[in-house]
C-alpha positions in Angstrom: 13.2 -8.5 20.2 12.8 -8.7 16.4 12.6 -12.7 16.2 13.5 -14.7 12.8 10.5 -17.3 13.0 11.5 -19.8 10.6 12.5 -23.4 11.7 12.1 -26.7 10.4 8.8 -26.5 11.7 7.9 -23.6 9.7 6.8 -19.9 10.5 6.4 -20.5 14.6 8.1 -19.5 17.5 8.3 -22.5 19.5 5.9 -26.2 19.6 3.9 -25.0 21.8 0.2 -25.8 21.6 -1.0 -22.6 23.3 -1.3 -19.3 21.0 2.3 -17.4 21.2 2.0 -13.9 22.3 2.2 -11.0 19.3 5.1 -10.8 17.4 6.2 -7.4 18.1 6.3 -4.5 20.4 3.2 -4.1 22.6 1.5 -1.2 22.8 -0.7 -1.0 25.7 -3.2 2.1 26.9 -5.8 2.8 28.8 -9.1 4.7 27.8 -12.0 5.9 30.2 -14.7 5.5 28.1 -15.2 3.8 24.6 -14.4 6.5 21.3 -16.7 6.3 18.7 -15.5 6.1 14.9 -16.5 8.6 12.7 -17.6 7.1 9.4 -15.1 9.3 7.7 -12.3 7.5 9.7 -13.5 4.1 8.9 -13.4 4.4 5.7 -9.6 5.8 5.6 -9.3 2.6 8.0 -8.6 4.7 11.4 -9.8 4.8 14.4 -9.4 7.9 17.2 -6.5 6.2 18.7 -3.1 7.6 16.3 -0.1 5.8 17.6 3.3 6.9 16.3 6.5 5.3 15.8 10.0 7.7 15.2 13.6 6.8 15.1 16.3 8.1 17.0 16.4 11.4 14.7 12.9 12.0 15.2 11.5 10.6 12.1 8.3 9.2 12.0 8.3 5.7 10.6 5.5 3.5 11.6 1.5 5.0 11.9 -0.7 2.9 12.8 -4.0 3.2 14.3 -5.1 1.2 17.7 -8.8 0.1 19.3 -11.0 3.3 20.7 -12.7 0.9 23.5 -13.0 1.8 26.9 -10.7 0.4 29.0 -7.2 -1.3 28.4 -6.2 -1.4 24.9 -3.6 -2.7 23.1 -2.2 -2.9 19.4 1.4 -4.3 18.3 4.0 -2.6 16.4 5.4 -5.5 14.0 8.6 -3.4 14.2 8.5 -2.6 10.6 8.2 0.2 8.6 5.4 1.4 7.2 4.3 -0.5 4.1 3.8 0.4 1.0 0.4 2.5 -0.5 -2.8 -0.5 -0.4 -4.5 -1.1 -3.7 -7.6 0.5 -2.3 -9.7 -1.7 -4.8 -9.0 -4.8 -2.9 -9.8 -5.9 0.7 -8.1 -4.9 3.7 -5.2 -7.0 5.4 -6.4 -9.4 8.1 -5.4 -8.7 11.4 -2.7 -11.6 11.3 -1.4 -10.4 7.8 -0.9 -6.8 9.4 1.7 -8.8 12.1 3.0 -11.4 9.8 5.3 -10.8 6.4 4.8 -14.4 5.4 1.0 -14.1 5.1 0.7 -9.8 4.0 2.6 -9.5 0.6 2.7 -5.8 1.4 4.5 -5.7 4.6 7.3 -2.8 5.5 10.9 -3.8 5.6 12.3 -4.2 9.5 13.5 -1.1 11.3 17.1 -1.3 12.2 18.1 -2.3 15.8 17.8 0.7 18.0 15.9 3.3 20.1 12.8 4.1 18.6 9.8 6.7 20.3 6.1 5.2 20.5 3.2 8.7 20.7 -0.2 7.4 21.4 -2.6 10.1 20.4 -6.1 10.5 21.6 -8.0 13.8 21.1 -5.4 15.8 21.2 -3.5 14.6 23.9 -0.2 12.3 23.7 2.0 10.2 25.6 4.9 8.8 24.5 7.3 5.9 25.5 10.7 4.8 24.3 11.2 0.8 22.7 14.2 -1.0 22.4 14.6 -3.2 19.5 17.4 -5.7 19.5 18.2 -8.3 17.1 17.4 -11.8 17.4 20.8 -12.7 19.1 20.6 -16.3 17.4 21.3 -14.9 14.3 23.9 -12.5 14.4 23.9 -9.7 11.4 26.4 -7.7 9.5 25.4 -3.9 10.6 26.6 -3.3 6.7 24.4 -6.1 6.0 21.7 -5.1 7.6 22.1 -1.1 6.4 22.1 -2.4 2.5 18.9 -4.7 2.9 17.1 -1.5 4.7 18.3 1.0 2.1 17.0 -1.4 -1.3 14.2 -2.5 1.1 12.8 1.3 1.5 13.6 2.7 -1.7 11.3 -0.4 -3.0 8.9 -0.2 -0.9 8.4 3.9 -1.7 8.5 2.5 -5.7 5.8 0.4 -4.6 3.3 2.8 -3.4 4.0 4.8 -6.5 3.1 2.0 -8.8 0.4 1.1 -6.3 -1.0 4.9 -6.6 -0.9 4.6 -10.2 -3.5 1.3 -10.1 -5.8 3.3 -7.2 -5.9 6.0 -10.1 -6.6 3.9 -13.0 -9.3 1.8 -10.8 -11.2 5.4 -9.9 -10.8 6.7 -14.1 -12.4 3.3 -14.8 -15.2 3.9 -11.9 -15.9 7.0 -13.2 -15.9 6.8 -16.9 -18.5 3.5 -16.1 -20.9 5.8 -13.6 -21.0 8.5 -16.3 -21.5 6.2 -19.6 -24.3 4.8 -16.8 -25.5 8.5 -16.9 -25.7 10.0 -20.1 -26.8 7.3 -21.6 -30.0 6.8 -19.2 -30.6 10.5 -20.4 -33.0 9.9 -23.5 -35.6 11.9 -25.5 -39.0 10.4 -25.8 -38.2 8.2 -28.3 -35.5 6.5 -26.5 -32.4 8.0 -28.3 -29.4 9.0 -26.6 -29.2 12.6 -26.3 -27.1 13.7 -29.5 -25.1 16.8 -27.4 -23.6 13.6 -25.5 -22.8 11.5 -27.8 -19.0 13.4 -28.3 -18.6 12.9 -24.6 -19.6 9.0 -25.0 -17.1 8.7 -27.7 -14.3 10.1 -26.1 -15.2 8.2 -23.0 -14.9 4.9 -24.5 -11.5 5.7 -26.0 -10.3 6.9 -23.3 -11.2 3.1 -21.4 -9.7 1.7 -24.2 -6.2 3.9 -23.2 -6.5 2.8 -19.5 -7.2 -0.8 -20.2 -4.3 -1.1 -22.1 -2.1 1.1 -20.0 -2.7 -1.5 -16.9 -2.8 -4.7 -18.6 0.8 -5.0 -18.3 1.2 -4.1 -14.5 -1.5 -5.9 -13.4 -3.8 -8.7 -13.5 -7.5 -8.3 -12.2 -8.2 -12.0 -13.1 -6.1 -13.0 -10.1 -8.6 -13.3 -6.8 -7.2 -12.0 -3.2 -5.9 -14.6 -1.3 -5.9 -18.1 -4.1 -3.4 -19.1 -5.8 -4.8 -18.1 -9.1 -1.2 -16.6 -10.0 0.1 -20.4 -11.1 -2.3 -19.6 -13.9 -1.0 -16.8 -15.2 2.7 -15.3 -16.4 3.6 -12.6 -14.0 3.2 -9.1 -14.4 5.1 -6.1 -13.8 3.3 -5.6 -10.6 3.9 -8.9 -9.2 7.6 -8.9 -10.0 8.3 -5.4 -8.2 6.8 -7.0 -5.2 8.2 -10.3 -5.6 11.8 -8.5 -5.6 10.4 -6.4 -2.6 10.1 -9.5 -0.3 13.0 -11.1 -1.7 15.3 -8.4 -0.7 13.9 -8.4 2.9 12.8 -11.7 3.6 16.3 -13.3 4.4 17.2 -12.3 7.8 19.7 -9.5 7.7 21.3 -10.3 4.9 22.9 -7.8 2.1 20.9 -8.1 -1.0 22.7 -10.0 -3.7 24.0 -9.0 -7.0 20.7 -10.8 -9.0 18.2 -8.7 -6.8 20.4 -5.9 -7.1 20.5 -6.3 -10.9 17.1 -7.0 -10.8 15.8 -4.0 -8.9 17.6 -1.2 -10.9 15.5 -3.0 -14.2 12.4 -2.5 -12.1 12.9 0.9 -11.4 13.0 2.1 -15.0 10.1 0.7 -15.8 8.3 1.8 -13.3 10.0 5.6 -14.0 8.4 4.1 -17.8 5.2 3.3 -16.6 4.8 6.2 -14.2 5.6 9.1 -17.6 3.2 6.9 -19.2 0.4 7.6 -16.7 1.3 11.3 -16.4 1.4 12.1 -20.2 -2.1 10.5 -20.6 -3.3 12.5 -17.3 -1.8 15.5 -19.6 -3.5 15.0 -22.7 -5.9 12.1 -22.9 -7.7 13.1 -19.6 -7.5 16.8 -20.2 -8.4 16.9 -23.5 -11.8 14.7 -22.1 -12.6 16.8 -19.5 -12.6 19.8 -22.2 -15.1 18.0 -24.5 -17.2 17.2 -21.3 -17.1 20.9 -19.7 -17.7 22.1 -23.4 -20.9 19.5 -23.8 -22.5 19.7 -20.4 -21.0 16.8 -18.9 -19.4 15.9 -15.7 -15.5 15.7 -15.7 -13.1 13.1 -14.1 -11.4 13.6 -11.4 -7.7 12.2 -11.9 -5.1 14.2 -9.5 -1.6 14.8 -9.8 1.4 13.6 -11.7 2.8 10.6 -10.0 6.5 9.9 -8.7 8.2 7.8 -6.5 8.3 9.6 -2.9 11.7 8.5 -1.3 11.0 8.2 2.5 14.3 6.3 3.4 15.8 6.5 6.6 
């Protein structure tokens, strides 16, 4: 049952004193024996336990990763979508912000009343289950309601991993561009100047900084700590407001968006299709003409991927 929390009382289910039981759908398995995790999955924050979630066509939705100990297990489905791309520069979500959309600003919108498939996947081997989510019966919802808040809520949520993808980029330029200044400039002769076949490469690099500093300064502000509410301080940015409109279209309980978030999220989406041709062009000719002078000068090169667009996964 997808339950709408709020009461005068604030985000609970009830006035009980005793913990409430997960919001969500339970998933529990059984392993024989604890599953070690590989370094390379903890640092893509997985674990040998894959549990998927797929709609009545089949599509995959949710993934999520459960506990590997031996034994029973169990993780909960917050019967949500999955959210949008993580700025991989900050900390991960707590376990209670994973299962609460009050407390994780990045939360998916709610799936859609329905029959949904659950695939728990452990080396190799899968077993699925079905889930019936129903709607919290105090509340009834418009199902045109309810199909216009999922429809703005996903195609925000994929502009939001876009933008998102964009920062994890500009964060790993700037990493790399600091590491090899770090370099070349600890590479002297023996009178402690700078190696001259570098200094091309050094110049180009500190431009370059220059270019992605001011590229990001209006989408996002590093000044603002994880968790504070540093953000009273400062004017929002453009990252802040496409997530602010993210939450405001799905955080009233099955109701249509309205004309102002409406309005408000076609504005978003151009700049972000602004800010996205932005990144590209300088990955097209900024980064590549760096990586030349580098190559050409005996230098390392950046790594920088792909052009970047928004990657509709809407039901």
């Amino acid at each position: 049952m997808n339950w709408h929390n709020w009461n005068k009382h604030g985000f609970t289910t009830g006035g009980f004193v005793t913990p409430n039981p997960p919001s969500g759908a339970v998933i529990t398995y059984s392993l024989p024996s604890e599953i070690k995790i590989t370094p390379e999955q903890r640092k893509k924050s997985q674990t040998p336990v894959k549990i998927t979630i797929a709609d009545s066509s089949g599509q995959v939705i949710r993934t999520m990763y459960g506990p590997s100990k031996g034994g029973i297990n169990r993780a909960t489905w917050n019967l949500r979508y999955d959210p949008p791309k993580r700025l991989n520069f900050l900390s991960p979500a707590s376990e209670r912000d994973e299962e609460d959309f009050f407390f994780d600003p990045s939360a998916g919108p709610n799936v859609f009343p329905g029959s949904y498939k659950v695939s728990v996947t452990v080396n190799g081997k899968t077993e699925t289950q079905s889930v019936q989510v129903e709607a919290d019966p105090r509340f009834p919802a418009d199902q045109d309601a309810l199909h216009a808040q999922l429809k703005l809520g996903l195609e925000l949520r994929d502009e939001v991993s876009a933008l998102n993808e964009t920062l994890n980029r500009l964060s790993s330029l700037h990493k790399q561009i600091t590491s090899l200044q770090e370099m070349l400039n600890s590479d002297e002769s023996p009178d402690g100047q700078v190696n001259v076949s570098y200094k091309p490469v050094l110049d180009q690099a500190k431009a370059l900084d220059k270019k992605l500093t001011a590229l990001e300064a209006p989408i996002y502000n590093h000044e603002i700590q994880q968790g504070t509410q540093d953000s009273i301080h400062y004017l929002q940015r453009f990252h802040d407001r496409l997530q602010g409109t993210l939450r405001g279209v799905m955080g009233a309980y099955g109701e249509a968006p309205n004309e102002l978030l409406v309005e408000e999220a076609t504005t978003l989406k151009q700049e972000l299709e602004k800010h996205l041709q932005a990144f590209n062009t300088l990955l097209n000719t900024d980064v590549a003409n760096f990586n030349k002078v580098a190559a050409e000068h005996g230098s390392s090169t950046l790594f920088a991927g792909g052009p970047i667009q928004i990657k509709s996964k809407a039901a």
